[in-house]
C-alpha angles and dihedrals in degrees: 000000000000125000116241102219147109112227114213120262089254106050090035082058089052101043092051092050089056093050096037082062090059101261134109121261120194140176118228152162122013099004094052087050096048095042085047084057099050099245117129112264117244112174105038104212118193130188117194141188079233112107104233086254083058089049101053095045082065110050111037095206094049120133144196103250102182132355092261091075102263112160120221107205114182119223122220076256096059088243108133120223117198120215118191128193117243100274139199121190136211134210118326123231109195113021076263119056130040109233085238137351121225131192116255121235089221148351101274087057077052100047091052099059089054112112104224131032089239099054089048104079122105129200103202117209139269092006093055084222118173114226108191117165099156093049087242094168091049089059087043088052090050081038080230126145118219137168116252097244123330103014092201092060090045093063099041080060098060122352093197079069088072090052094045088054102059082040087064099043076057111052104031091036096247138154120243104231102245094248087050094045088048094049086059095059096038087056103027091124103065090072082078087077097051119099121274088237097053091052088041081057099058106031087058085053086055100047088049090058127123089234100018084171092080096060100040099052090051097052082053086045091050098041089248092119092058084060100039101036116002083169088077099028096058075048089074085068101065119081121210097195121128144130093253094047135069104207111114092190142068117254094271100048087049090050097052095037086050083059093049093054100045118116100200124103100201116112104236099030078074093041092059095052097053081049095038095103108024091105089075102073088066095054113022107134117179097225106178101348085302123115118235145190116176114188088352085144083056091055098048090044099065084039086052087052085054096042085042080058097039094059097044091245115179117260086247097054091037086058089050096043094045086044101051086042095046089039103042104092082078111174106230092185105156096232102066126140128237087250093050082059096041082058095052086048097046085045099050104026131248094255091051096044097098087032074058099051086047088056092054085047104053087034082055097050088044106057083052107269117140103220126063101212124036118212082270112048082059089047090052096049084051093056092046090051086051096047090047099057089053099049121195136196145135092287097059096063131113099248129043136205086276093059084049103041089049098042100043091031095227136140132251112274144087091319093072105050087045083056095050087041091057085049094050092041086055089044098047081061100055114003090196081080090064099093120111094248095055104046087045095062089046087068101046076051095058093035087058098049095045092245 
């Protein structure tokens, strides 16, 4: 059978160099699976007879990409598109690396050593022929993932592959084959020797999803969350239930539900809301028949900060991952002072505070509550709209380090900015405070007690 696409100017160009020196050129992977779906292809993946020297004598600005002999070869529009030798693979050593990698003699040795059915189709060049051996369209058509052979060897294999599977099941709303699906729980455990990195990969595709719930309930289903996150999995065990509260589900549930609902697309405001409540499993007491967890955003945070570790975030994601947890039990009575919103700001930061409202939306829709703002959440953006557009800080008031430094005598140094600090402190409180006179008379005060 023929394949019914169009392949772009540029990997056309670079298909038709390989062949034109004598050697196969074949697309593979992804990029055949999406094309066969009729989604438009993102990553072009080839596979080719040419050994990855070969390759490289014949594009100049060739790379290695990888130490298993992957090429990375750069288009006229700076996408890279990366060309692998038929491979065959030996033993592997540590459910991750083969303990050698061999060039195949042709694609079906290729084929064989693919993880899923549908990532085992080929489209070889220039005859647009489908090779198919693992009747791959046929489990796109059902909308079904399956191992290509014995499940249980694939994944000995490689264990990521049993991540990547649910990921998949995930993001391209697919079922995971019952002996598949079986093979991941039976072998669950060997993730834990996968990199920190490789799991960070997959779990972020599946936050970004457009319904990260699937996957997350069935690594909880298959046994993979309590490798990946036990954070969240012990969280299935604590009930939330009670007559004083309005949450319908245990912590976990919430957690992943919260994800679910929340409207924002940046990667660890969403992050933060599958992580929002996995401090109270460490601190959830019965006290009269009613469910509590006091400082439980103090705990996860402190867990988000681990996971943040675990998974080799960058300095910059695991602060803003340890701040919207630790931040995220925000008080929105309506009677709060300006001050009481200059704290949250100054808490959260300015440039997390709507990644913050997206958090409470998406941890209100996910305890079961049907709006996504309450009165006063709105209120409370309001306020913080209000107190924005009247900043306030150290430098606007009314006295400066020189008033300090003349009434109370004393040098430049710490002393004065802790002073100015005490005055702001009082101001925030009531602005009206904030006049010359009055601020004046604060530090004779102070000049005359020694302070």
């Amino acid at each position: 059978m023929k394949a019914k696409i169009k392949l772009p100017v540029e990997i056309e160009e670079i298909c038709k160099k390989i062949t034109d020196a004598g050697f196969e050129a074949v697309l593979v992977g992804g990029v055949v699976r999406d094309l066969l779906s009729g989604k438009q292809a993102k990553d072009w993946d080839l596979t080719t007879s040419a050994t990855p020297e070969q390759i490289l004598k014949i594009f100049k600005n060739g790379f290695y990409n990888n130490k298993f002999g992957t090429v990375g070869i750069v288009t006229k529009n700076q996408n890279i598109v990366e060309i692998t030798t038929y491979r065959t693979e030996s033993s592997y050593k540590d459910a991750r690396h083969p303990e050698k990698v061999a060039w195949g003699k042709n694609l079906a040795e290729d084929l064989a050593r693919r993880d899923f059915t549908i990532n085992a189709i080929a489209v070889r060049y220039p005859t647009l022929e489908i090779v198919d051996p693992y009747k791959g369209q046929k489990d796109i058509e059902r909308k079904i993932i399956r191992a290509v052979g014995d499940p249980n060897e694939r994944f000995r294999e490689d264990a990521l592959r049993m991540l990547r599977a649910i990921r998949f099941a995930t993001t391209l709303e697919l079922k995971i084959e019952p002996k598949t699906l079986a093979a991941i729980s039976k072998n669950a455990k060997q993730i834990s020797k996968i990199s920190g990195e490789r799991i960070r990969e997959e779990i972020f595709k599946m936050i970004m999803a457009s319904e990260p719930e699937r996957g997350f309930f069935l690594a909880h289903e298959t046994g993979v969350l309590r490798v990946i996150m036990p954070e969240l999995e012990t969280c299935f065990d604590v009930p939330q239930k009670s007559p004083k509260r309005h949450h319908i589900y245990d912590v976990a549930t919430h957690c992943i539900y919260s994800l679910k609902f929340c409207p924002s697309t940046d990667l660890m405001t969403r992050f933060a809301t599958l992580l929002h409540d996995i401090g109270k499993a460490k601190v959830a007491k019965t006290i009269d028949g009613v469910r509590t967890f006091y400082n439980h955003e103090v705990a996860g945070a402190r867990q988000a900060k681990e996971i943040a570790d675990r998974l080799h975030l960058s300095r910059e994601q695991r602060d803003k991952l340890f701040l919207l947890v630790r931040w995220h039990q925000f008080s929105v009575g309506e009677n709060q002072t300006d001050a009481a919103i200059r704290r949250f700001i100054k808490n959260v930061g300015l440039v997390n505070v709507n990644d913050m409202m997206d958090l409470r939306v998406g941890d209100r829709l996910g305890g079961g509550l049907q709006q996504p703002e309450s009165w006063r959440l709105k209120l409370f953006r309001q306020r913080i709209a209000e107190v924005l557009t009247q900043p306030f800080s150290v430098t606007d008031l009314k006295v400066n380090g020189r008033d300090v430094m003349q009434i109370l005598k004393i040098k430049p140094g710490r002393k004065v900015g802790e002073i100015l600090n005490k005055l702001f402190n009082e101001v925030a409180e009531d602005k009206e405070k904030n006049n010359r006179d009055y601020l004046i008379k604060k530090l004779e005060g102070l000049k005359k007690t020694g302070s």
